[in-house]
mmCIF file of the C-alpha atoms, coordinates in Angstrom:
data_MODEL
# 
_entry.id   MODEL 
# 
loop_
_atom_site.group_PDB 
_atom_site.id 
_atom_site.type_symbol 
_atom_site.label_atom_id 
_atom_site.label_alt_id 
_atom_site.label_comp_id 
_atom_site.label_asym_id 
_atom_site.label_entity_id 
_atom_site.label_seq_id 
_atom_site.pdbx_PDB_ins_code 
_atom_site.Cartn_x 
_atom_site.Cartn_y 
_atom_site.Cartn_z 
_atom_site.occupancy 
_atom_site.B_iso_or_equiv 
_atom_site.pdbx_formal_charge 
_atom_site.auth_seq_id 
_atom_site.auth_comp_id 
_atom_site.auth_asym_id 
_atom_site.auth_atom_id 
_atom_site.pdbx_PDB_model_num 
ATOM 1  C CA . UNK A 1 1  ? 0.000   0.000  0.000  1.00 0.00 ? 1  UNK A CA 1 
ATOM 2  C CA . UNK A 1 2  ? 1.420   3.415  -0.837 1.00 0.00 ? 2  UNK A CA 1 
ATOM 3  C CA . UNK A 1 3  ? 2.026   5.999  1.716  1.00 0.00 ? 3  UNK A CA 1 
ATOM 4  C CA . UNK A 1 4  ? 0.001   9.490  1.734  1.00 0.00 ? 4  UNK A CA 1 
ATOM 5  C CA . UNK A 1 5  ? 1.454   12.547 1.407  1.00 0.00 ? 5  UNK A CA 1 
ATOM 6  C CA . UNK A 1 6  ? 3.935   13.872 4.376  1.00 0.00 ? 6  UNK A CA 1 
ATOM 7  C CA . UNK A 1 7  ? 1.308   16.797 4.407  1.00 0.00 ? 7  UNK A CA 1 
ATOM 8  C CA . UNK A 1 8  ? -1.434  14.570 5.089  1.00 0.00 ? 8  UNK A CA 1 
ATOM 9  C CA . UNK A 1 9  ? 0.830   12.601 7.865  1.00 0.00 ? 9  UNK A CA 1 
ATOM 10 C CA . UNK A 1 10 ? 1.887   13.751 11.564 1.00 0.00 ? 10 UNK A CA 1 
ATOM 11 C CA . UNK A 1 11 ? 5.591   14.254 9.905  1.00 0.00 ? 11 UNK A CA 1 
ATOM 12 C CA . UNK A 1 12 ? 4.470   16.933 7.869  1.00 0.00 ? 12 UNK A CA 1 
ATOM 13 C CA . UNK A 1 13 ? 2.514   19.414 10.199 1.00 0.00 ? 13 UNK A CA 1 
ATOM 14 C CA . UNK A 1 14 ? 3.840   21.691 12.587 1.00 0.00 ? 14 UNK A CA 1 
ATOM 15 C CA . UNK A 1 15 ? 2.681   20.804 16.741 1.00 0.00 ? 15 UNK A CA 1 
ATOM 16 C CA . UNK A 1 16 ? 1.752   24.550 16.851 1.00 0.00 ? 16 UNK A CA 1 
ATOM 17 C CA . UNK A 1 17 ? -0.558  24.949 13.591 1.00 0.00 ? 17 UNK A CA 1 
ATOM 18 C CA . UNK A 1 18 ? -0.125  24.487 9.918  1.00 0.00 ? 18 UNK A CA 1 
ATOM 19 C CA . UNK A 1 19 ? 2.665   22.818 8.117  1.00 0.00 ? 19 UNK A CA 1 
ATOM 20 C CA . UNK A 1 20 ? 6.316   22.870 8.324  1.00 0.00 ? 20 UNK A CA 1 
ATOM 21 C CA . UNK A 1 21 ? 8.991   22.272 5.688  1.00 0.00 ? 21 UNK A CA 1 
ATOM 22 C CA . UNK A 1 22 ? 8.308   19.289 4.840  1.00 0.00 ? 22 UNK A CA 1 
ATOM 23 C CA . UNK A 1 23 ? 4.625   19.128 3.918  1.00 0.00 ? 23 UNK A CA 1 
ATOM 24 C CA . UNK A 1 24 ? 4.774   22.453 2.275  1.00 0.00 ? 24 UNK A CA 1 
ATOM 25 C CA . UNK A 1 25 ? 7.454   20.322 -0.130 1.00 0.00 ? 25 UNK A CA 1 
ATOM 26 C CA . UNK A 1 26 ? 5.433   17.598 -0.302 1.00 0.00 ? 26 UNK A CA 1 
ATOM 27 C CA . UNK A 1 27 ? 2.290   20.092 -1.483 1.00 0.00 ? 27 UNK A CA 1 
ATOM 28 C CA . UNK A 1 28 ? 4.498   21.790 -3.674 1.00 0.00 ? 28 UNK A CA 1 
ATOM 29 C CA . UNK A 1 29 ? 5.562   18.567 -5.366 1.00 0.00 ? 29 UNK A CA 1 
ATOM 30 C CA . UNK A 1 30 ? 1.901   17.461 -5.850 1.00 0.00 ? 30 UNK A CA 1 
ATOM 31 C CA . UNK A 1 31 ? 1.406   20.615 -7.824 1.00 0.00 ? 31 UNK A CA 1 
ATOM 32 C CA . UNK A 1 32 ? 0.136   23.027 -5.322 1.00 0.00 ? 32 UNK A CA 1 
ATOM 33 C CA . UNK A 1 33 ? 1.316   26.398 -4.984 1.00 0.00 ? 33 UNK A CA 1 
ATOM 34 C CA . UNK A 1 34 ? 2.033   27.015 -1.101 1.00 0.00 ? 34 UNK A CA 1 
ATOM 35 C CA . UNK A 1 35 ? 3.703   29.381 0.881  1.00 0.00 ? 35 UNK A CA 1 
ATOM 36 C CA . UNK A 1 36 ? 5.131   29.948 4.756  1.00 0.00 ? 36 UNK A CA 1 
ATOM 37 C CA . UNK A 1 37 ? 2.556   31.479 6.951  1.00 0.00 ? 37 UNK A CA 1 
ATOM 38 C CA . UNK A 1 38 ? 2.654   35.543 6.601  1.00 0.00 ? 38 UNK A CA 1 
ATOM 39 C CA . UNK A 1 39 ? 2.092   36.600 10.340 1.00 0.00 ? 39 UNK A CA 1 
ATOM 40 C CA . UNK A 1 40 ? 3.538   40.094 9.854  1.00 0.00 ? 40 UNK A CA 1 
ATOM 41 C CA . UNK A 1 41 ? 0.587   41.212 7.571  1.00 0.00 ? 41 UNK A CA 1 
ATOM 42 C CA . UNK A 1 42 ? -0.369  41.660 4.621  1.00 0.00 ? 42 UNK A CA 1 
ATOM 43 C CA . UNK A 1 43 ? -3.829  40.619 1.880  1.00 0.00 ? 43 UNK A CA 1 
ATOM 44 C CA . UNK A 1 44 ? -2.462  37.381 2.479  1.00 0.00 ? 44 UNK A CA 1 
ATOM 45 C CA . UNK A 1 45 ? -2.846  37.406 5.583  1.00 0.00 ? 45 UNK A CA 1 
ATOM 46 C CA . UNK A 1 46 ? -6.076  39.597 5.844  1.00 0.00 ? 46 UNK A CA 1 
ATOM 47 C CA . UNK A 1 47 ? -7.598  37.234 3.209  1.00 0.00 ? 47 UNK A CA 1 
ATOM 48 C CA . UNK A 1 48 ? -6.499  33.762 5.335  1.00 0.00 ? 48 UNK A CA 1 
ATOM 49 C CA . UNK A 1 49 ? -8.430  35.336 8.150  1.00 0.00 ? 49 UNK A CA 1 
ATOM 50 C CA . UNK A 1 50 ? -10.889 36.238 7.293  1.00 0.00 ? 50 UNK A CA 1 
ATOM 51 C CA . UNK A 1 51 ? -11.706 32.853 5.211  1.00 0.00 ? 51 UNK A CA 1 
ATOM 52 C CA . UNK A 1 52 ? -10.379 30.634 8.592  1.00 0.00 ? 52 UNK A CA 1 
ATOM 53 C CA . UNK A 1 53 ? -12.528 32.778 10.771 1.00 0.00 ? 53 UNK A CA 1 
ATOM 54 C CA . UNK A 1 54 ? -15.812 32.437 8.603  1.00 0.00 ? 54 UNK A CA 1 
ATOM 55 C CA . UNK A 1 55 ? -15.027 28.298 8.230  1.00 0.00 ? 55 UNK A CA 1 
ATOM 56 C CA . UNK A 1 56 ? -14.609 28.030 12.032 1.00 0.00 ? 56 UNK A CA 1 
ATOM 57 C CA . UNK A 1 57 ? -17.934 29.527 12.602 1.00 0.00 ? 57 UNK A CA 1 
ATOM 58 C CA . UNK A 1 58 ? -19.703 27.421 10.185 1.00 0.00 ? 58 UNK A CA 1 
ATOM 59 C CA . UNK A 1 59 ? -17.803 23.977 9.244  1.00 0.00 ? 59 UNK A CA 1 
ATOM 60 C CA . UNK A 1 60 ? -16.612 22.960 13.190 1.00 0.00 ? 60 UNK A CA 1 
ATOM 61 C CA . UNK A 1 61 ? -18.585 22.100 15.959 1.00 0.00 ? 61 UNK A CA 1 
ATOM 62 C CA . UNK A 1 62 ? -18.857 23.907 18.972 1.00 0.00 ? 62 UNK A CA 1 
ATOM 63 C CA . UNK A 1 63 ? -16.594 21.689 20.920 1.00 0.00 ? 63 UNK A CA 1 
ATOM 64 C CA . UNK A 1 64 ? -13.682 21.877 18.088 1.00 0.00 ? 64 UNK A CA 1 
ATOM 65 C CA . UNK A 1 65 ? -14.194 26.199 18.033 1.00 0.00 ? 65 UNK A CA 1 
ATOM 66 C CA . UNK A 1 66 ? -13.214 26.196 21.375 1.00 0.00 ? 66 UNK A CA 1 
ATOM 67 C CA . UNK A 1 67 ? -10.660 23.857 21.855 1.00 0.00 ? 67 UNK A CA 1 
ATOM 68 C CA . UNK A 1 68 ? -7.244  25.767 21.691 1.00 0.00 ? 68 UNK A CA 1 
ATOM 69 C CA . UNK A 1 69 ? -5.392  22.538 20.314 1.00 0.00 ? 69 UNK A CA 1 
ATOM 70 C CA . UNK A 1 70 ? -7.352  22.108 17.667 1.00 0.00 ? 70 UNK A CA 1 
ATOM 71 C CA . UNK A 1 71 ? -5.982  22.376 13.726 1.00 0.00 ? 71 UNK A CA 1 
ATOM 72 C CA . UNK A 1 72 ? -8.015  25.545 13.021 1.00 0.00 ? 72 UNK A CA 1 
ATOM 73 C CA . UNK A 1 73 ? -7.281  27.425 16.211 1.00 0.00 ? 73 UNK A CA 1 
ATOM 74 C CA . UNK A 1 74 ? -3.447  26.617 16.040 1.00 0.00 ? 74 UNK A CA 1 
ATOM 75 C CA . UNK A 1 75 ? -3.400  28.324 12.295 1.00 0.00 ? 75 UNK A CA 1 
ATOM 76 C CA . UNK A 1 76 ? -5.405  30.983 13.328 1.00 0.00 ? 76 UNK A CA 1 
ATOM 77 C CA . UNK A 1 77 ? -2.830  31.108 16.139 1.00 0.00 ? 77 UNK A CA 1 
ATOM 78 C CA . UNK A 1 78 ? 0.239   30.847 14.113 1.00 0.00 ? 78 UNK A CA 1 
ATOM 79 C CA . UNK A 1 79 ? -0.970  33.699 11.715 1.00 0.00 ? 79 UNK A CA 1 
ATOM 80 C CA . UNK A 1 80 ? -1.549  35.395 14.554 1.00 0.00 ? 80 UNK A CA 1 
ATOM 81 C CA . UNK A 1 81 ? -5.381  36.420 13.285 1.00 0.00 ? 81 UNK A CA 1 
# 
């Protein structure tokens, strides 16, 4: 059986939000266009957080919104929306 992508494995995302290095490579090589995180500002980063902020109100339950280990609150984190 083949293995998934690193970004789809524990290797590949960062413990505080997002992905590191290596599943931003692994992305890249799929064909995806990603980039680093852009915490110091930016329409990037206005346009991340407002997206992540809309999809945490409507696509998570109410448990997941409020726990602070969860994917989309360690992104939102790491952006620092």
């Amino acid at each position: 059986m083949a293995k998934s992508p690193a970004w789809q494995r524990k290797e590949g995302k960062s413990p505080s939000g997002g992905l590191n290095a290596k599943g931003r490579a692994s992305l890249k090589a799929a064909g995806h266009d990603i980039k680093p995180p852009q915490p110091e500002g930016g329409a990037r980063k206005k346009s991340f957080c407002a997206r992540m902020e809309g999809m945490k109100k409507k696509l998570t339950s109410a448990k997941t919104a409020k726990d602070p280990n969860s994917r989309i609150n360690k992104s939102l984190r790491k952006w620092k929306c």
